[in-house]
VOLUMTI-193472 format. One record per residue (C-alpha): x, y, z; residue in three letters. Coordinates in steps of 0.05 Angstrom, whole numbers, plus 5000, padded with zeros to 4 digits. Layout:
residues N
XYZALA...
This chain:
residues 172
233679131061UNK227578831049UNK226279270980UNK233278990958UNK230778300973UNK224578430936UNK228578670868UNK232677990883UNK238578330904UNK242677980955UNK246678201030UNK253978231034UNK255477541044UNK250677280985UNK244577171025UNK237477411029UNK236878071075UNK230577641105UNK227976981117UNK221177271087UNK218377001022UNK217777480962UNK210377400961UNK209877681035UNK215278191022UNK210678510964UNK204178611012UNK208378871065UNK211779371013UNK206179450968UNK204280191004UNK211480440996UNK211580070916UNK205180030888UNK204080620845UNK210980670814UNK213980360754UNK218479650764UNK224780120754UNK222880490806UNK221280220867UNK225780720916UNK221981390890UNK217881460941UNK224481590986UNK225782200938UNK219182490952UNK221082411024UNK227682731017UNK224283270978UNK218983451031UNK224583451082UNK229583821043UNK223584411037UNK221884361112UNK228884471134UNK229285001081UNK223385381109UNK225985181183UNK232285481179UNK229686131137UNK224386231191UNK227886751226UNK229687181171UNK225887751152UNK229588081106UNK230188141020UNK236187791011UNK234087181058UNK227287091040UNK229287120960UNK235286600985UNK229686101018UNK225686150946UNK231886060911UNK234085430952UNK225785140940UNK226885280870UNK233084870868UNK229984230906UNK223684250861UNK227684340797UNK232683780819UNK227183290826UNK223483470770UNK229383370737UNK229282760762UNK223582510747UNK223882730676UNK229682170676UNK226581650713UNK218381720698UNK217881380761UNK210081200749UNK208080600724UNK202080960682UNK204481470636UNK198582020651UNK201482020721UNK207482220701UNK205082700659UNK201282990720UNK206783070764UNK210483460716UNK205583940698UNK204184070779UNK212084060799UNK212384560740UNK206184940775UNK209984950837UNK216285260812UNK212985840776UNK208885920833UNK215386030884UNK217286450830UNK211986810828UNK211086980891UNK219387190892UNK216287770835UNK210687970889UNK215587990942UNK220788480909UNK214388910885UNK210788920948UNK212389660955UNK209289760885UNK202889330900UNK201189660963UNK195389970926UNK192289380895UNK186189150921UNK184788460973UNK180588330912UNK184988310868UNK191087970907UNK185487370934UNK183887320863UNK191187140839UNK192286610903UNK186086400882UNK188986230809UNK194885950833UNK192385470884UNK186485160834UNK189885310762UNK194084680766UNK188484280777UNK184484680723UNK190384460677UNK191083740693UNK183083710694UNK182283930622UNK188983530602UNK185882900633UNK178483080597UNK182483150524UNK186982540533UNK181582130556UNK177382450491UNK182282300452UNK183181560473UNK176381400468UNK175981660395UNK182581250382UNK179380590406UNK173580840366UNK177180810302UNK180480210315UNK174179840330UNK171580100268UNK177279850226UNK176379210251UNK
């Protein structure tokens, strides 16, 4: 209620949701509104429902043991994490643009990453051989390599805006 009141939005009867002034409404929202873009100001509710939709997900898989189950409960993960990146691909929720940049490049991450581990799942049979080396190695790369990628993405965009302004300042 008092987001609606905050986007100007009024109750069923035409009146404010609350007596509160906009000013106080925005520094008792400001945690939940903050870091997203004017246009978006519920997102952080789809985060939410994402988290819980993967924790009842996992939950309810939790007794299974079995192939088919455990490829069903990476299948369903899958699903939720493409859905909202989806959505956020629509929306770009963030009010900076790098930000949105970032989450898709780590959502992305996350999906191949499920996905990944679905391939190592159906071979375990096959990888029984390989070395703790070897497997710690690959966790390894998939726990840091989206950060490696958004650290060197963040190091050549912010290059490459310096040297803009650069130019700029030159031609002026």
């Amino acid at each position: 209620r008092h987001m609606r009141t905050l986007q100007g939005r009024l109750g069923c009867r035409g009146r404010r949701h609350t007596p509160l002034s906009n000013a106080r409404l925005r520094v008792r929202l400001q945690y939940l509104v903050a870091k997203y873009a004017d246009h978006a100001p519920y997102w952080q509710f789809v985060l939410w429902a994402r988290q819980l939709a993967i924790i009842g997900i996992s939950t309810f898989f939790q007794a299974y043991d079995d192939t088919p189950m455990v490829l069903a409960e990476a299948f369903m993960t899958i699903g939720v994490l493409a859905t909202v990146l989806g959505l956020h691909c629509r929306t770009q929720p963030y009010a900076w643009g790098y930000q949105n940049k970032v989450e898709t490049v780590l959502a992305s991450c996350s999906i191949v990453a499920v996905g990944g581990a679905c391939l190592v799942y159906i071979h375990r049979t096959q990888l029984a051989g390989v070395s703790i080396t070897v497997l710690g190695a690959s966790v390894l790369g998939l726990l840091l390599g989206p950060a490696m990628v958004v650290g060197v993405w963040l190091v050549a965009d912010g290059s490459r805006a310096r040297r803009k302004q650069q130019q700029q300042q030159q031609h002026v």
